[in-house]
C-alpha positions in Angstrom: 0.0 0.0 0.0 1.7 3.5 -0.8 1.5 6.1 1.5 -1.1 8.0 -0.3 -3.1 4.9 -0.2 -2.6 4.6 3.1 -3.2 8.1 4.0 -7.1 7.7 2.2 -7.7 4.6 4.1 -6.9 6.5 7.6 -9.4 9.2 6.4 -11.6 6.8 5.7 -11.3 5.4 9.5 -11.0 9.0 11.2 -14.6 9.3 9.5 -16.2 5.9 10.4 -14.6 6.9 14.3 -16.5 9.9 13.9 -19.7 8.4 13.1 -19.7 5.9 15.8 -17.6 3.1 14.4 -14.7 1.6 15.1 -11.7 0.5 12.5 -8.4 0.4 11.8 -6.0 0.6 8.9 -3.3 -1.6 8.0 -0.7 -1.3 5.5 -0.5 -4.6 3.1 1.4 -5.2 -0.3 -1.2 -7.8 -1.7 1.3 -10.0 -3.4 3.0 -10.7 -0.3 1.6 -13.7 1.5 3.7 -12.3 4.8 2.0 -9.3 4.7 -1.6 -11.3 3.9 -0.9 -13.0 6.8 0.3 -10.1 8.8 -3.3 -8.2 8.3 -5.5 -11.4 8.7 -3.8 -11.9 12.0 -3.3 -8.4 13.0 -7.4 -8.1 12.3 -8.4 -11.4 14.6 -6.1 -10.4 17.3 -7.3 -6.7 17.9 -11.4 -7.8 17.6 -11.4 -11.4 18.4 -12.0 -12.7 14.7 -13.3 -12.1 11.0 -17.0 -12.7 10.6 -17.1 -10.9 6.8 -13.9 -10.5 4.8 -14.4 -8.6 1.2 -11.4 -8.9 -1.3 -11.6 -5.6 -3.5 -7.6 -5.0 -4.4 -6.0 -5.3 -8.0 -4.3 -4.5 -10.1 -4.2 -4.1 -13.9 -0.3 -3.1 -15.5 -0.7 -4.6 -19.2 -3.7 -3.0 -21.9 -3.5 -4.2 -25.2 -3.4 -7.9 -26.9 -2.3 -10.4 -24.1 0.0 -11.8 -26.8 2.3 -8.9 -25.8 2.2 -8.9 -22.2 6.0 -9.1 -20.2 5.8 -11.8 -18.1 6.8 -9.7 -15.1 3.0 -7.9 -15.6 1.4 -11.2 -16.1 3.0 -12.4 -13.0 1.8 -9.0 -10.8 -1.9 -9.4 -12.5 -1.6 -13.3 -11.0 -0.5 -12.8 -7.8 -1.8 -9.7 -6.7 -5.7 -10.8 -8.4 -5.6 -14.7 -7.8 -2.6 -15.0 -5.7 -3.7 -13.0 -3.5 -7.5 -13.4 -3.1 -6.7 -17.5 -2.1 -4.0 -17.0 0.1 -6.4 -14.4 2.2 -9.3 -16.7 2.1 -7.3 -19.2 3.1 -5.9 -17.8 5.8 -9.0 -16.3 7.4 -11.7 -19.7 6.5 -10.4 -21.5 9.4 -11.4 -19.2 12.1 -14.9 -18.5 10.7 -15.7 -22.1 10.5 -14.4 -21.8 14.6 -16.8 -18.8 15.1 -19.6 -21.0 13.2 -19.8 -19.5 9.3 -18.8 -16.3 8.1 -19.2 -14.3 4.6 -16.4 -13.9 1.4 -17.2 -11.2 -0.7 -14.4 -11.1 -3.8 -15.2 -8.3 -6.4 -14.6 -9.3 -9.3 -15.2 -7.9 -12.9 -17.5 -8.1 -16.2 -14.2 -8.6 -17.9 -13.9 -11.8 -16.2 -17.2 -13.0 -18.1 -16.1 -11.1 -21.6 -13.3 -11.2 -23.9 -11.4 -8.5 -24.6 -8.9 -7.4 -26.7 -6.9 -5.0 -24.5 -7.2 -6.6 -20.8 -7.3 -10.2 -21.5 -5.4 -11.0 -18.4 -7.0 -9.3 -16.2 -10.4 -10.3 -17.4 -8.8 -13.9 -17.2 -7.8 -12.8 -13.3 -11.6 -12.1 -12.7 -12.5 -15.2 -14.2 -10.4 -17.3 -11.6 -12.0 -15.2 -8.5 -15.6 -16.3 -9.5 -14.3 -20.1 -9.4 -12.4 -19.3 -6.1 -16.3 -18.0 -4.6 -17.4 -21.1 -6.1 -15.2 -23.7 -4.7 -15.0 -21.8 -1.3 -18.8 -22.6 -1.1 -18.6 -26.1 -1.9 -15.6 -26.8 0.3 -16.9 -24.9 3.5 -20.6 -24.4 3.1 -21.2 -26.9 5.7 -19.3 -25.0 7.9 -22.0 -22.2 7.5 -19.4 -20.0 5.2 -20.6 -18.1 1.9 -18.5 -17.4 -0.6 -19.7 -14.8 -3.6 -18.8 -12.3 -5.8 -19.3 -9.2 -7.5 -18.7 -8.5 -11.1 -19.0 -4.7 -11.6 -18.9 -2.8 -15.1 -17.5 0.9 -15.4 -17.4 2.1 -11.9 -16.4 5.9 -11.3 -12.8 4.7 -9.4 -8.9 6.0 -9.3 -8.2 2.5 -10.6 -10.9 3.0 -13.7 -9.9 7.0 -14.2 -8.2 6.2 -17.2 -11.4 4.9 -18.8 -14.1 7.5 -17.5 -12.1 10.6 -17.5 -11.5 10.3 -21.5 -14.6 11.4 -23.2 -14.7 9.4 -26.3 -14.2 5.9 -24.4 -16.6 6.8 -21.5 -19.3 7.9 -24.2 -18.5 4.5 -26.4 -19.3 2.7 -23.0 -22.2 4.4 -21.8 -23.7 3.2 -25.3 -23.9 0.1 -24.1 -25.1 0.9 -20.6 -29.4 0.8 -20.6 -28.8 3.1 -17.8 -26.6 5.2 -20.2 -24.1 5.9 -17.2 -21.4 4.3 -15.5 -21.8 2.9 -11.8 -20.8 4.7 -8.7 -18.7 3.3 -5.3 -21.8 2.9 -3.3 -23.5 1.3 -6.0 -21.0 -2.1 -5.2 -20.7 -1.5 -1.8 -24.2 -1.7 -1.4 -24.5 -5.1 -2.8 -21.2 -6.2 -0.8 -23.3 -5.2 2.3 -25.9 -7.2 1.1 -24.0 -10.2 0.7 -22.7 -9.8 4.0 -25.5 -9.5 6.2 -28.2 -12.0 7.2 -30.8 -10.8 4.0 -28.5 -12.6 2.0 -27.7 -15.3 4.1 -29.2 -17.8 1.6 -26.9 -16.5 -1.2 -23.1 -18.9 -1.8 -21.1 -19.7 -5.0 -22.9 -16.5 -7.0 -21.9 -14.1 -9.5 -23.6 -10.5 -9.3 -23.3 -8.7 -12.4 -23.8 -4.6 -11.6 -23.2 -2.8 -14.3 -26.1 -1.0 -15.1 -27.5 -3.5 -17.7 -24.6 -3.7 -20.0 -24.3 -7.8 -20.0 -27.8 -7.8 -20.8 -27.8 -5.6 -23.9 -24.4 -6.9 -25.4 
């Protein structure tokens, strides 16, 4: 996590402190399965244990034709997307089938349910989290554990800035939005909320697609 990363997350506990809430940042490089397991442990020994745990980093370092990717991006795409995502689950599932079931929320992508000609890999990254969701809900659904995920379209992000802050690509995607706009933050969150909490405790080994009807249209 770079320190401006870091210094967002800290606003973002100052203000759930001020509204009540408690949290706590810790900085993690994702590809480091030390430092996975440094923030899985850090998290069960300040409150006791991890009852919901949402994946939501990645990282995308290659556009174009997959064909030309260095192996060093591929690698960072892998490991800090797939890598990453299983090493955390696998960490944390343990101690929520101890504390009797928990929720795994990875968010995932549309790309990993399209092809595409410039993010291939990454699309192919997203792919692997939805059978990750799946297999975590077959291995520990009898240990009252879901597993899900969410596949977002355009969402108004830092990491998606370089698609919805150039005009002509944000307009050619819009196009195929019914809604005719691209998603907001809250928009996932919501639905991550969702699939944590006890209204959609009947819910394991899904895909949610929210992208403001894009999959539907194509």
């Amino acid at each position: 996590m770079s320190s401006r990363n870091l210094d967002a997350c800290e606003e973002v506990v100052r203000e759930i402190a001020s509204k009540g809430g408690e949290a706590f940042a810790h900085a993690c490089n994702i590809s480091s399965k030390e430092e996975l397991r440094s923030l899985a442990d850090t998290t069960i020994a300040k409150w006791g244990g991890i009852d919901v745990l949402v994946c939501n980093a990645a990282v995308n370092p290659h556009f174009g034709p997959s064909i030309d990717i260095p192996d060093d991006a591929y690698e960072k795409i892998m490991d800090s997307n797939v890598h990453s995502n299983f090493w955390l689950c696998n960490r944390v599932l343990p101690q929520m089938a101890e504390r009797g079931g928990g929720s795994i929320v990875l968010i995932s992508s549309v790309a990993g349910l399209l092809g595409s000609p410039s993010i291939g890999v990454y699309g192919l990254s997203k792919a692997a989290d939805m059978a990750l969701a799946r297999n975590i809900c077959v291995e520990w659904g009898r240990k009252n554990i879901r597993a899900n995920c969410i596949a977002p379209g355009l969402i108004r992000t830092d990491f998606a800035r370089t698609l919805w802050e150039n005009p002509k690509i944000y307009e050619q995607v819009v196009k195929s939005y019914p809604l005719r706009r691209i998603g907001e933050p809250d928009e996932i969150a919501g639905a991550a909320v969702f699939l944590a909490a006890p209204s959609g405790s009947f819910i394991s080994g899904q895909t949610i697609v929210i992208d403001g009807g894009g999959m539907v249209a194509r």
